[in-house]
C-alpha positions as a printed Julia matrix, in Angstrom:
262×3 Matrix{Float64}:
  95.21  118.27  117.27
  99.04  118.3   115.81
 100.43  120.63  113.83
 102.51  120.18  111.25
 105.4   121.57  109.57
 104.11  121.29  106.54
 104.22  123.5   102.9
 101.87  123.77  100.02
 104.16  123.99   96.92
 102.19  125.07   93.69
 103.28  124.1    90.14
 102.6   127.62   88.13
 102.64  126.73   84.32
 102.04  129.89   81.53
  98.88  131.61   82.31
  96.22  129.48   83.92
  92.8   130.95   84.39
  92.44  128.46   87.53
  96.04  129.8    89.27
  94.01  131.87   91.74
  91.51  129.44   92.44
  94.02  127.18   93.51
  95.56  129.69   95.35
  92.57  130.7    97.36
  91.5   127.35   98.62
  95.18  127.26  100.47
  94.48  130.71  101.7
  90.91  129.44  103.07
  92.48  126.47  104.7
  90.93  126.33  108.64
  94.45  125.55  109.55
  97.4   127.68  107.98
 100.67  126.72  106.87
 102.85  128.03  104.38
 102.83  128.54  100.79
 105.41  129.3    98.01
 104.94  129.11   93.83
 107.63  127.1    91.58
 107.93  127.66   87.79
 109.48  127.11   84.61
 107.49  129.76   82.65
 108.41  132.79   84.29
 105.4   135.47   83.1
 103.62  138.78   84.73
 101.05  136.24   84.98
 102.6   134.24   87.89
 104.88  137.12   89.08
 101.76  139.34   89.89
 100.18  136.83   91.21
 102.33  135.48   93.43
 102.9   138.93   94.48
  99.16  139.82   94.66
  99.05  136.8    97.64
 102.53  137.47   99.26
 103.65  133.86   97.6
 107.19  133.35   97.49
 107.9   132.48   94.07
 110.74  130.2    92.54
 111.89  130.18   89.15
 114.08  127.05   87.62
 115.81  127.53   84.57
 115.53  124.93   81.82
 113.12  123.61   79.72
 109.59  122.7    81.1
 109.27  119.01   82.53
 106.64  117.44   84.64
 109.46  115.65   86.72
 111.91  118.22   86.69
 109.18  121.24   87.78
 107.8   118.63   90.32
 111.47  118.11   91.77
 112.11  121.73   91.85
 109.09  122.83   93.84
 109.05  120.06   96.14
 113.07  120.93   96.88
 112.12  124.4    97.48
 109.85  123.69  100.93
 111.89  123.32  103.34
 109.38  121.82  105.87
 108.83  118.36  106.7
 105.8   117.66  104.6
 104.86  119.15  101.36
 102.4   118.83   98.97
 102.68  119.82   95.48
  99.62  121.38   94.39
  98.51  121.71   90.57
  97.14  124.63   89.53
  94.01  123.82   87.81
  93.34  122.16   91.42
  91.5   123.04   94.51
  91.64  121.9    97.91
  88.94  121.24  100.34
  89.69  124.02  103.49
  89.3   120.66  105.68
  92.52  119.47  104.04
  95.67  120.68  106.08
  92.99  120.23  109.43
  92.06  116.71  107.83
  96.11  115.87  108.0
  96.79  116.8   111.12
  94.09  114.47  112.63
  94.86  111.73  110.64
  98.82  112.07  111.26
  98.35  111.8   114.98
  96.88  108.4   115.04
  99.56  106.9   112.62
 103.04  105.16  113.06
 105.78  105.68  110.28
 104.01  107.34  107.57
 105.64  108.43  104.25
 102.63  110.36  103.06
  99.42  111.7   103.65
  96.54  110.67  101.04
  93.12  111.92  100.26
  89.92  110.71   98.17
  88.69  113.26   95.48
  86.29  114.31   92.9
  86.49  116.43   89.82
  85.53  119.83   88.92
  84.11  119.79   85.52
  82.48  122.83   83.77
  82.99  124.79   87.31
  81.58  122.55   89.34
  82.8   120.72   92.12
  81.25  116.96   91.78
  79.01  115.11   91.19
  81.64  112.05   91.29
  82.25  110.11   88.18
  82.34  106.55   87.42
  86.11  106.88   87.18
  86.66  108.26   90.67
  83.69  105.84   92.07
  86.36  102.98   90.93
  89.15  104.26   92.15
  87.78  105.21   95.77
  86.48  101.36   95.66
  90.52   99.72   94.9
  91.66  102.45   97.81
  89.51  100.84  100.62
  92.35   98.58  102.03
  94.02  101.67  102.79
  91.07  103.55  105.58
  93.35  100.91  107.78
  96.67  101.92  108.69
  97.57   98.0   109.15
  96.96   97.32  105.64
  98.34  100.86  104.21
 101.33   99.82  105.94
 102.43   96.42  104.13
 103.97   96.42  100.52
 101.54   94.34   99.33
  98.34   96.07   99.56
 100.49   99.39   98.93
 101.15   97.5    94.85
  98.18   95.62   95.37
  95.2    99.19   95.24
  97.83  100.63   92.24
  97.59   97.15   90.25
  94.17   97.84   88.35
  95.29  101.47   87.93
  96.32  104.97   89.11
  94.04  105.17   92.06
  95.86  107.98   93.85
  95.27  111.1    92.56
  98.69  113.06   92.52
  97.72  116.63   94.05
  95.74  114.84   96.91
  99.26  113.46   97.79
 101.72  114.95  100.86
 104.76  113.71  100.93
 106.97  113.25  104.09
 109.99  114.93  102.66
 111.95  114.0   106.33
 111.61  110.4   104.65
 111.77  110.57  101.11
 114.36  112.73  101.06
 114.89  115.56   98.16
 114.45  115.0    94.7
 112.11  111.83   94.83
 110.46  111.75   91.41
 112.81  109.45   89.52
 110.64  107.86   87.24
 111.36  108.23   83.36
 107.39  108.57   82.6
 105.85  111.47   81.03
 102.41  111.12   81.87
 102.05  108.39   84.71
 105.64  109.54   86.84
 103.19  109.96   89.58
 101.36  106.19   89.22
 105.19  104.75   89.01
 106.53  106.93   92.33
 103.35  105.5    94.06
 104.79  102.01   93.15
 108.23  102.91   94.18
 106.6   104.01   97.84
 105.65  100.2    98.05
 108.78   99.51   98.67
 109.88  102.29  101.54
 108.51  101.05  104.85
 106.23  103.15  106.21
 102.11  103.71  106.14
 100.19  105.21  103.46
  97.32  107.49  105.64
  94.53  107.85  103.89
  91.19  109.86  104.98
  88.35  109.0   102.42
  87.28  112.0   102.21
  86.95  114.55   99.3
  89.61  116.48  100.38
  91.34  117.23   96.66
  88.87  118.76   93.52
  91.12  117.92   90.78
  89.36  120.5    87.5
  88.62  118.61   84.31
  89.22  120.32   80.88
  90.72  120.66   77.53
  93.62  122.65   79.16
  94.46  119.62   81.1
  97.8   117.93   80.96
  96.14  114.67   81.13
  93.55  115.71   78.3
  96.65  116.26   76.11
  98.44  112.89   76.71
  95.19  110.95   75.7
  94.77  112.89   72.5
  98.38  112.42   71.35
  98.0   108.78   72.41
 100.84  108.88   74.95
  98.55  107.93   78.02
  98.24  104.34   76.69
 101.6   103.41   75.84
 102.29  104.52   79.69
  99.23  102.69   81.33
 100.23   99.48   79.46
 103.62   99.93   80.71
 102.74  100.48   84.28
 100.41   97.74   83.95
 103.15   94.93   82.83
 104.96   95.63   86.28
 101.64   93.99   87.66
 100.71   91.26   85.31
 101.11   89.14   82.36
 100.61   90.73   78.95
  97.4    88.97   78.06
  96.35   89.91   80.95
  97.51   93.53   80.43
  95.57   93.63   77.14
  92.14   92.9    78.64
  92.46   95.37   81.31
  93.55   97.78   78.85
  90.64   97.2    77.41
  88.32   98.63   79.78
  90.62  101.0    81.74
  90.69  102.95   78.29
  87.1   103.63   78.84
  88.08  106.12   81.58
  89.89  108.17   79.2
  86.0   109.42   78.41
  85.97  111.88   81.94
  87.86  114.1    79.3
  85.42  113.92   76.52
């Protein structure tokens, strides 16, 4: 199996109950690789507990912002792969091993992609309806000729974010520094999916359950749907797919997947 220089770059925001959660599934992963913390709220919180796991931490000035904290903690691994983990989120300890296997078998890849199910009320799975769908629209990419072309890379992202961001690793040796561009608040990581369509290069995907993403009120994504920004971003990222009558019907129903937050 090949290792990989590789970081795990966690997004530390106020006081999170679920910070050391997400910090012990990367300290349980079968194969090690590095770790550091990023934040814009510097607190005790996060200082003690980076310090309480021997966690480098990095502290941006400024005023919080999804792209600009992603940016920053992504910029601050200096390996060739990095993933930036959220953290509410866990990690399977199969997921760094998972990588490697899949990254041996695959020619020109720009990132590393898992399947995933929530964590609602502490418990990992069952999985939802929502995550059902979106493991369906992801099948083209299980093969590396298809994950490879621009069309199925728009074509699973067309009927919705199927790629769940903190499941992502990003080839940083390709992308480059600084790679979230997009002017989104809530769906920058739908629209950076999109602009991967157009970078040559293989999406490799293991359909596994590799990323428990948690579910609850705290959520960012809980927040966006209540103040009614999640829909004027969905129907945008939807118009760079279809027609706008077309956009209104599948609005229609994707809005029904809001619920996983009720």
């Amino acid at each position: 199996m090949m290792k990989i220089d590789h970081t795990f770059a966690i997004c530390a925001y106020k006081e999170s109950e679920f910070l050391e959660d997400c910090i012990q599934s990367l300290k349980n992963q079968t194969v090690q690789t590095n770790i550091i913390m990023a934040t814009s709220t510097p607190n005790d919180f996060i200082k003690n507990m980076a310090a309480k796991y021997d966690i480098p931490l990095y502290v941006r000035d400024g005023k919080s912002d999804i792209r600009d904290d992603w940016n920053f903690a992504y910029n601050q691994a200096k390996t060739e792969w990095v993933t930036i983990a959220h953290q509410d989120d866990e990690y399977n300890e199969h997921y760094v091993e998972e990588m490697c296997k899949k990254l041996e078998g695959v020619k020109n890849p720009i990132a590393f992609v898992t399947d995933y199910i929530p964590i609602k009320n502490g418990q990992i799975g069952p999985r939802d309806i929502n995550s059902k769908i979106r493991r369906f629209l992801r099948k083209p990419l299980k093969y590396n000729k298809l994950a490879g072309t621009r069309f199925w890379k728009r074509e699973i992202l067309s009927l919705g974010n199927t790629i769940c961001c903190p499941s992502v690793t990003y080839y940083k040796k390709v992308l480059g520094d600084s790679f979230f561009t997009s002017e989104l608040k809530f769906n920058i990581d739908w629209d950076t999916f999109l602009k991967f369509s157009e970078i040559p290069g293989v999406f490799a995907y293991v359909e596994k359950p590799l990323t428990y993403y948690r579910v609850h009120d705290g959520a960012t994504s809980k927040e966006f749907i209540v103040d009614h920004k999640r829909v004027a971003d969905d129907t945008f990222m939807f118009q760079k797919f279809w027609p706008n009558w077309m956009v209104k019907i599948i609005m229609h129903f994707y809005k029904r997947a809001y619920d996983t937050y009720n």
